[in-house]
Residue, then its C-alpha position, 0 to 999 in steps of 0.5 A: x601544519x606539516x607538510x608532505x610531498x604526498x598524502x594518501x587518504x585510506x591505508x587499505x589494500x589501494x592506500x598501502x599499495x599505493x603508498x608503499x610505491x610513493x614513499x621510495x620516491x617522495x616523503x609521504x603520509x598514510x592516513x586511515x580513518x578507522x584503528x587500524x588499516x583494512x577494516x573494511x573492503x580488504x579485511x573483508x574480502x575472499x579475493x580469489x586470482x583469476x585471470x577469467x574475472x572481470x571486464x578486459x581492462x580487469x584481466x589485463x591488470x591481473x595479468x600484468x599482476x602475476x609474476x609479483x604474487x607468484x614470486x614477490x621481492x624477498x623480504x615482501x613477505x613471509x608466506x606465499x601470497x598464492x595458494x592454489x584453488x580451482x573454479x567450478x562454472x555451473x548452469x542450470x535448466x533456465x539459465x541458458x541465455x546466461x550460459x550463452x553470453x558466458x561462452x561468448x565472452x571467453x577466449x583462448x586466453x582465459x583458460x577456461x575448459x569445459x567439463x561433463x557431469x560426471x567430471x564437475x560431480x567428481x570436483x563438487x561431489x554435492x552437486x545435483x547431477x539434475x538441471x546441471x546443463x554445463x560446467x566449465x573450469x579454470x585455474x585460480x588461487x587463494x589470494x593471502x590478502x593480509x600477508x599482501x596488505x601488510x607486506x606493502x605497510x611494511x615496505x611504506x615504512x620501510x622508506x620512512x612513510x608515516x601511517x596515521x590510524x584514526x584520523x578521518x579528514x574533515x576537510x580539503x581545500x587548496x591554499x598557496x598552490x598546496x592542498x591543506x587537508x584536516x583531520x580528526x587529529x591535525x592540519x597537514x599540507x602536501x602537494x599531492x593529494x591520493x584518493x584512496x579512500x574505497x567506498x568513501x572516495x567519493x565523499x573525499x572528491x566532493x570535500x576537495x571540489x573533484x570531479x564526480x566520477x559516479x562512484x557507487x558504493x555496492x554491498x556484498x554479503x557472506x557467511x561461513x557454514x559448515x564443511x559436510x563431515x567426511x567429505x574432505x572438502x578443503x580441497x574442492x574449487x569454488x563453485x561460482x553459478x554461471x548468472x553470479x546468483x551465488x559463490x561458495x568456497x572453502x576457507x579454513x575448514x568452513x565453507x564461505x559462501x555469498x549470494x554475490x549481491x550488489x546492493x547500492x548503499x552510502x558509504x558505512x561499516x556494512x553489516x550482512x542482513x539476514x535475508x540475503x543470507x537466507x537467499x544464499x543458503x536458499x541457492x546453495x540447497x538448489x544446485x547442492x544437495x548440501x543441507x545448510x544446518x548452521x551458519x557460523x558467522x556473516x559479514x558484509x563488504x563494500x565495493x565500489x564502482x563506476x559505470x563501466x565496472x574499470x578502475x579510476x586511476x590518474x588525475x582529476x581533470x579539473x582539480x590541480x594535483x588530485x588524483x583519483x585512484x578509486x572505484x576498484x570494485x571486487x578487484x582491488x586485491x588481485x589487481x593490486x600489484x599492478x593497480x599500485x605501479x600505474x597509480x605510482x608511475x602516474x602519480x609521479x609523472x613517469x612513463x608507466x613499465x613496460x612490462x605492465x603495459x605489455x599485458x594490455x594495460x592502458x592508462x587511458x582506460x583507467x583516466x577520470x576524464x573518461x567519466x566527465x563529459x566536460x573533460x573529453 
């Protein structure tokens, strides 16, 4: 049996984030079921920096994230972590209660600008002027996800963390005031025990007896088509319906579009079906004059949420030393900077910074005892 300060469970973009945060601090162990980290959620994901996505709690942590992907420590990476890209907002004839709620929900700060047709038409030249009632900007960025994830694998070993590949947990249960947790490949012993494991946090809470937070695995489906020839289209936004019927942006010369789906699924290694693919290219040749010839390449991703779509970062209510940090649904990696601090400080026992809370970030909103009656 070895023993760990800390083990955390999944080494994807939360695991590592987290990790590499931990590890100045305490000795701590990363496991990942899969070969190598990041197989699912965050090697699958079009992460996409905009301070307009997501609920407030959302904002505020891409808020608070900001400054680490704008200027990230000097040996965190070795290209920057943001690249430029705009947003384009469409709505269309019918989808007016949508464009409704989408105006009330912005403020000042979103920096969101409405746009006429003929602007749109000059960002997305395919547009169908027809049926195109309104149209909205802001600024965003690519998000490097694999320089991200791979420079916190980078700083986790760097402080000595131990990153352990292909070792599912099989079992959890606490012993001696200590969490014996046991894997595929060995029995290890720690006094914390770190939930990171995405869409199957949940099933790592009912092996140690957690609490249930009401984690729902979502599947999301996307594909590669082609760029139309000659339209130099590496530059153009992405271009996001007003209802979130579909998305579609650039990406190493293809065009990487989704139907913006949320199917409810167990936990697995998601797979794109074809008819959500069909239902995508069939909402793209709606609003574009684009004619879909070829689709070059579909996946599929999981993201998981609870019932007020925020983060679950902090302590189970009931179980000693287990802490949630979970339920980050298409959010994860452009809030990760930020996540991983809270996640940290809170692990530890220490105030959060002052610097992430001044963006309107608080712990109390992201606690597991919000979720479970009995703990309020």
């Amino acid at each position: 049996m070895i023993d760990h300060d800390i083990v955390v469970i999944g080494a994807g973009m939360a695991g590592a984030s987290m990790a590499a945060h931990l590890s100045r601090h305490a000795s701590v162990r990363l496991l990942e079921m899969e070969a190598q980290p990041g197989y699912h959620a965050t090697g699958r994901s079009a992460a996409l920096f905009t301070e307009s996505y997501g609920n407030s709690t959302i904002r505020a942590l891409t808020r608070a994230s900001r400054t680490f992907f704008v200027s990230p420590p000097a040996s965190f990476c070795a290209t920057a972590l943001l690249k430029p890209r705009g947003v384009l907002f469409i709505a269309r004839t019918g989808q007016e209660a949508a464009l409704d709620t989408f105006q009330a929900s912005v403020t000042t700060a979103d920096g969101i600008e409405a746009r006429s047709t003929s602007a749109a038409l000059g960002l997305w030249p395919l547009l169908r002027a027809e049926g195109l009632v309104a149209a909205f900007t802001t600024t965003a960025a690519d998000i490097e996800v694999h320089e991200l994830h791979r420079g916190y694998l980078r700083a986790f070993a760097a402080h000595k963390g131990i990153l352990t590949t292909r070792a599912e947990v099989t079992g959890i249960h606490r012993e001696a005031g200590a969490w014996i947790i046991r894997t595929s490949q060995e029995t290890l012993r720690a006094s914390i025990v770190v939930n990171a494991a995405g869409a199957w946090a949940g099933e790592i809470g009912r092996l140690a007896g957690a609490a249930d937070i009401g984690l729902q695995p979502l599947k999301r489906t996307a594909c590669l088509i082609e760029q139309p020839c000659g339209q130099g289209a590496d530059g153009w936004p992405m271009l996001l319906d007003i209802e979130e019927q579909f998305y579609v942006k650039p990406d190493a010369g293809m065009l990487l579009l989704s139907p913006a789906d949320e199917t409810l699924t167990l936990p697995c290694d998601a797979q794109a079906d074809d008819l959500d693919i069909a239902i995508a290219v069939d909402r793209l040749e709606r609003a574009t004059t684009l004619q879909v010839k070829r689709v070059t390449h579909t996946w599929a991703g999981l993201r998981s949420f609870v019932a007020d779509r925020s983060p679950v970062i902090g302590y189970d209510p009931a179980l000693p030393a287990f802490f949630w940090h979970a339920a980050l649904g298409g959010y994860g990696i452009q809030t990760a900077p930020a996540l991983s601090r809270v996640g940290a400080a809170l692990t530890l026992g220490r105030a959060v910074d002052e610097d992430v809370l001044a963006h309107g970030v608080d712990p109390e909103a992201l606690a597991p005892a919000r979720l479970v009656p009995q703990a309020r």
